[in-house]
C-alpha positions as CSV (number, residue, x, y, z in Angstrom):
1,X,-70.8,49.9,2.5
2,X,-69.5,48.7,-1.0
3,X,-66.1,47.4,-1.1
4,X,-64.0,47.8,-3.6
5,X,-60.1,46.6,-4.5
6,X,-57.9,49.3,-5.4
7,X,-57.4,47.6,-9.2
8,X,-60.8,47.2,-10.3
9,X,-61.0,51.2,-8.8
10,X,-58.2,51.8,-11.4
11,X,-59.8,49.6,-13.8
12,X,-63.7,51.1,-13.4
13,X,-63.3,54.3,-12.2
14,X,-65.8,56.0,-13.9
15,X,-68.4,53.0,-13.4
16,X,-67.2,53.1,-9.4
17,X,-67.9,57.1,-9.7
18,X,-71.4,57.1,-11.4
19,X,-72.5,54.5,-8.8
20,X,-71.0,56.7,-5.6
21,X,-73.0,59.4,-7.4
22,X,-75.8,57.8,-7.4
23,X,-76.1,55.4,-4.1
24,X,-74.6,58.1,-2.3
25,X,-73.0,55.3,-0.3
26,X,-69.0,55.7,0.6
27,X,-66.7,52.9,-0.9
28,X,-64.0,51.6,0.8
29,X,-60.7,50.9,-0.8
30,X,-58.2,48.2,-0.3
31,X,-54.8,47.1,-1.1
32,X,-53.6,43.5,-0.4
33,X,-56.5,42.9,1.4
34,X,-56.1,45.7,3.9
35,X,-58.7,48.8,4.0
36,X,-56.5,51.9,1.9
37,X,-59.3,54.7,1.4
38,X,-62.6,56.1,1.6
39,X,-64.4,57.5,-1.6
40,X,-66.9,59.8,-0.6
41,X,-69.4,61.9,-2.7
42,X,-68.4,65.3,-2.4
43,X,-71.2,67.1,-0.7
44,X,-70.9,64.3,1.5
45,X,-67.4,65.4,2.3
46,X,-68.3,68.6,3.1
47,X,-71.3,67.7,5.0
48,X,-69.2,65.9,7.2
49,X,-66.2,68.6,7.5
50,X,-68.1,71.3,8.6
51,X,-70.1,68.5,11.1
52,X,-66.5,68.4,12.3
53,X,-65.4,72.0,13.0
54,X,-69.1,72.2,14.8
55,X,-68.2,69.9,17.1
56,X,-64.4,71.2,17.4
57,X,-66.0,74.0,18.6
58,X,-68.1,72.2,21.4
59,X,-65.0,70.6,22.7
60,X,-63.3,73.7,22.5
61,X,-65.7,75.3,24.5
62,X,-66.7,72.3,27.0
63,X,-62.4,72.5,27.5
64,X,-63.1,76.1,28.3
65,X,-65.6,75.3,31.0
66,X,-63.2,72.5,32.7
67,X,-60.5,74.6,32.7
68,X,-62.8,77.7,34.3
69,X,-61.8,80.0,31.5
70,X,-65.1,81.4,31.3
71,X,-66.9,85.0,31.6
72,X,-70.1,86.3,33.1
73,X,-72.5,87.6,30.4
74,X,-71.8,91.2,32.4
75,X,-67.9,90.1,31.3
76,X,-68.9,89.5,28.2
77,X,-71.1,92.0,27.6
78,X,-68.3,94.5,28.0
79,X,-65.4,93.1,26.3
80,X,-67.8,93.0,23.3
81,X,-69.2,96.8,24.0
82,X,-66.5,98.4,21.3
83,X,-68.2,96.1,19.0
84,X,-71.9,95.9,19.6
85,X,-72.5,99.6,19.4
């Protein structure tokens, strides 16, 4: 992961951009030596954002399970009938 400090970010941006562009690689920024920020492509952000509601939803539902709020398929089945016809 490239590192960068926070002034040469204000100093290069648009060098630091074109290479995130093209490496695809996140840069890490830092302030008086301590970490500050991630830059991150884009599509990479919103790669990773809809990774995360996925697996929101598997904890969700693994929560669900623990806690026995859970339905037979039969259950199911027909608290869904108004909609599946």
């Amino acid at each position: 992961m490239k590192v960068e400090l926070v002034t040469t970010l204000k100093r290069q941006a648009t060098k630091i951009l074109a290479d995130l562009h093209e490496s695809k690689e996140p840069v890490l920024i830092t302030e008086h030596g301590q970490p500050s920020a991630y830059l991150v492509d884009v599509a990479d952000f919103e790669f990773m954002q809809s990774r995360m509601q996925i697996l929101e939803g598997i904890a969700k539902g693994e929560a669900a399970i623990q806690e026995n709020r859970v339905h037979t398929h039969a259950e199911a089945k027909q608290a869904m009938s108004k909609w599946l016809k």
